[in-house]
C-alpha positions as CSV (number, residue, x, y, z in Angstrom):
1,X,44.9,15.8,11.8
2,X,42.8,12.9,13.8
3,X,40.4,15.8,14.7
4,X,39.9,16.9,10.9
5,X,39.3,13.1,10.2
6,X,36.9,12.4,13.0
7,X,34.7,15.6,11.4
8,X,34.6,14.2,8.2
9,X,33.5,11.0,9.3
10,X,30.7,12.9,11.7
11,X,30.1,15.2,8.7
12,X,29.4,11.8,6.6
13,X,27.6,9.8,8.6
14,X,25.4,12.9,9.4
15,X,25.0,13.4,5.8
16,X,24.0,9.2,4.9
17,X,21.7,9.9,7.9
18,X,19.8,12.4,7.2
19,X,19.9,11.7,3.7
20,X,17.6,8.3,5.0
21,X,15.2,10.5,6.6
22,X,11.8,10.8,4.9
23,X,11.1,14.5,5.0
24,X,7.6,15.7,2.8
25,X,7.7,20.0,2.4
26,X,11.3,21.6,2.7
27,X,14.2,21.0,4.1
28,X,15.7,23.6,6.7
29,X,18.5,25.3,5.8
30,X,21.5,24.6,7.5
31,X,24.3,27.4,9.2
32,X,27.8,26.8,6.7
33,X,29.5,28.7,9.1
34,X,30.9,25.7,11.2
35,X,32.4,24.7,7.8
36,X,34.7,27.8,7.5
37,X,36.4,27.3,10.9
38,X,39.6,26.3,11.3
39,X,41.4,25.0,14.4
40,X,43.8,27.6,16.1
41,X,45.9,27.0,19.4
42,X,43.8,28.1,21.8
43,X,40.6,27.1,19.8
44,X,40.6,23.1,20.2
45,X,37.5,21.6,18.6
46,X,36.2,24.6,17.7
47,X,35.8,22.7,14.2
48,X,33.7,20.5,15.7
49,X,29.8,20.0,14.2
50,X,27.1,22.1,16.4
51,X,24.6,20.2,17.9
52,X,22.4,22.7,17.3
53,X,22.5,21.9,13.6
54,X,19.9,19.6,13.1
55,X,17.9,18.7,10.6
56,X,14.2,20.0,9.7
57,X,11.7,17.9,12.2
58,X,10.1,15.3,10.1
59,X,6.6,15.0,9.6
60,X,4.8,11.5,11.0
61,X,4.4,10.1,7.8
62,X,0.3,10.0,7.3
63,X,-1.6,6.6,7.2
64,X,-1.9,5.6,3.7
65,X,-5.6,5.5,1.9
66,X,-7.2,2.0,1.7
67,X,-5.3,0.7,-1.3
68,X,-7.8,0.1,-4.0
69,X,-5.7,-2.6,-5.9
70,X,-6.4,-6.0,-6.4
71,X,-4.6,-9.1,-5.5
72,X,-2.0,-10.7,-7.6
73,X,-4.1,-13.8,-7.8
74,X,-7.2,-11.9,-8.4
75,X,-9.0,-11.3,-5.2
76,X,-11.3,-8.9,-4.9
77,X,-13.4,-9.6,-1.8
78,X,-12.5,-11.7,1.8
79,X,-15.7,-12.7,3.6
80,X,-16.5,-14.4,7.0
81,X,-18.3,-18.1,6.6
82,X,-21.7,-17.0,5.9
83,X,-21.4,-13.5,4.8
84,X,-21.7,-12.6,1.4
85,X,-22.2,-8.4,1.4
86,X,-19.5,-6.7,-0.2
87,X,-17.5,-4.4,2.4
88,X,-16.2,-0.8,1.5
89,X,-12.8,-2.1,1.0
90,X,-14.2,-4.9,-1.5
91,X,-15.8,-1.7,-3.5
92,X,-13.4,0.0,-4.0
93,X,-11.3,-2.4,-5.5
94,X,-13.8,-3.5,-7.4
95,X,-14.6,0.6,-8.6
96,X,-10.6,0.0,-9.4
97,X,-11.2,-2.3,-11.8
98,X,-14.0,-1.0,-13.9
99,X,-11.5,0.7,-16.5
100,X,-9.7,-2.5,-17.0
101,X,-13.3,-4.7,-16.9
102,X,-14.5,-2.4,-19.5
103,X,-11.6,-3.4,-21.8
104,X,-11.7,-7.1,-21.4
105,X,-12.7,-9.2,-23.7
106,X,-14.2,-11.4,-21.1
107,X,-14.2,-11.6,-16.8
108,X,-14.5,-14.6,-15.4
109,X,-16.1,-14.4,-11.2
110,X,-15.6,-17.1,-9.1
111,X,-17.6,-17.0,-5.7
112,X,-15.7,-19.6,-3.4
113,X,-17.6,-20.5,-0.2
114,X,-16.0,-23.7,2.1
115,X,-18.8,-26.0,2.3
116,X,-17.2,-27.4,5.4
117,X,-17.9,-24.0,7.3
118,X,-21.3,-23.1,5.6
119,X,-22.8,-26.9,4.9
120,X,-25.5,-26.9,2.8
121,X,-25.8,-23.0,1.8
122,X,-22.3,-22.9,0.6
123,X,-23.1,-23.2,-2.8
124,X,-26.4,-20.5,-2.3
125,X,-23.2,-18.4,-0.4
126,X,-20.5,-19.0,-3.2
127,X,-22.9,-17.9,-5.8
128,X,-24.2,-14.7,-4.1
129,X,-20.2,-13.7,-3.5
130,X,-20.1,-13.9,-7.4
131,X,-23.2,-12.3,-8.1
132,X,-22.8,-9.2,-6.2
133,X,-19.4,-8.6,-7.3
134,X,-21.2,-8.9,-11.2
135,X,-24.0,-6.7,-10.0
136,X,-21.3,-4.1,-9.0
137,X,-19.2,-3.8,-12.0
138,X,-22.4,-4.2,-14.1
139,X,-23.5,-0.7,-11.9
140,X,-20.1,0.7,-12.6
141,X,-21.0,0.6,-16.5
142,X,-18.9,-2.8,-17.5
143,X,-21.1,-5.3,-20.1
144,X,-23.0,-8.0,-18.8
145,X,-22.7,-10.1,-21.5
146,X,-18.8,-10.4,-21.3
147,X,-19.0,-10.9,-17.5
148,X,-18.6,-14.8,-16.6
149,X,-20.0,-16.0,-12.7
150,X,-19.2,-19.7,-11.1
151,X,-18.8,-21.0,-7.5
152,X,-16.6,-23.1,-5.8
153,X,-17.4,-25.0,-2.6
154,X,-14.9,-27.6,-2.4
155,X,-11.6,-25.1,-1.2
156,X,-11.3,-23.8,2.0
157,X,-11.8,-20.2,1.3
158,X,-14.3,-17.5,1.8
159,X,-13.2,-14.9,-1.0
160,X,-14.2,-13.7,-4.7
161,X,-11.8,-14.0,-7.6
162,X,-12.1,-12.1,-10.7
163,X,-10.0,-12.7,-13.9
164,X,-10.2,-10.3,-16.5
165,X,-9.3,-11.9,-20.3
């Protein structure tokens, strides 16, 4: 009896295991012939799970894509101090948005550039964040009438926020 009992709880903790596994494709096929043993004298843990049954090797789960989403508080761009070219990354997000622009009833931009890091040109900075970001969903066929810039120099951040109303 204690033998049945300790292959039911190898069976089910095999089972929760694998069951955790991320697998992508199929799964392999597994022998049901250990299942149909039974335990005779002369056969002691013959019952006993195979270590050769095994589960399919797992695929390395691939890198996911540069997520093209925006920030929950509406960031669409980071920048260094004095940089204000949008980056790949920034694009994309910003291509992610262009259904959602197009629908708005108005999008605020808000270039932010700390004048503490930048001095003077943070404002200059702030409002070229802003504009470029405009520029781009005005290219990706949203109306420049509805779209909204200002700047912010007073916040220690280097970033573009849009909020679409």
């Amino acid at each position: 009896m204690r033998l049945t009992t300790n292959n039911l709880i190898a069976a089910a903790a095999f089972i929760a295991l694998a069951g955790c596994a991320e697998t992508s494709g199929t799964v392999a096929n597994t022998p049901s012939s250990n299942a149909s043993n039974t335990n005779t004298p002369g056969q002691a843990g013959a019952s006993r799970p195979s270590a050769a049954v095994a589960a399919a090797p797992v695929s390395a789960p691939k890198a996911p894509a540069a997520r093209a989403v925006i920030a929950a508080d509406g960031t669409v761009a980071e920048f260094g101090p004095e940089e204000t070219e949008l980056s790949k990354d920034a694009l994309a997000v910003i291509a992610s948005l262009t259904d959602s622009a197009t629908h708005a009833r108005s999008i605020q931009i808000v270039g932010y550039c700390d004048k503490k890091d930048a001095g003077k040109s943070a404002k200059k900075i702030a409002i070229s964040r802003a504009a470029a970001v405009k520029s781009e969903l005005v290219k990706l066929g949203v109306s420049a009438k509805k779209i909204h810039t200002k700047y912010v120099t007073n916040v220690a951040r280097h970033a573009v926020l849009v909020t679409l109303k």
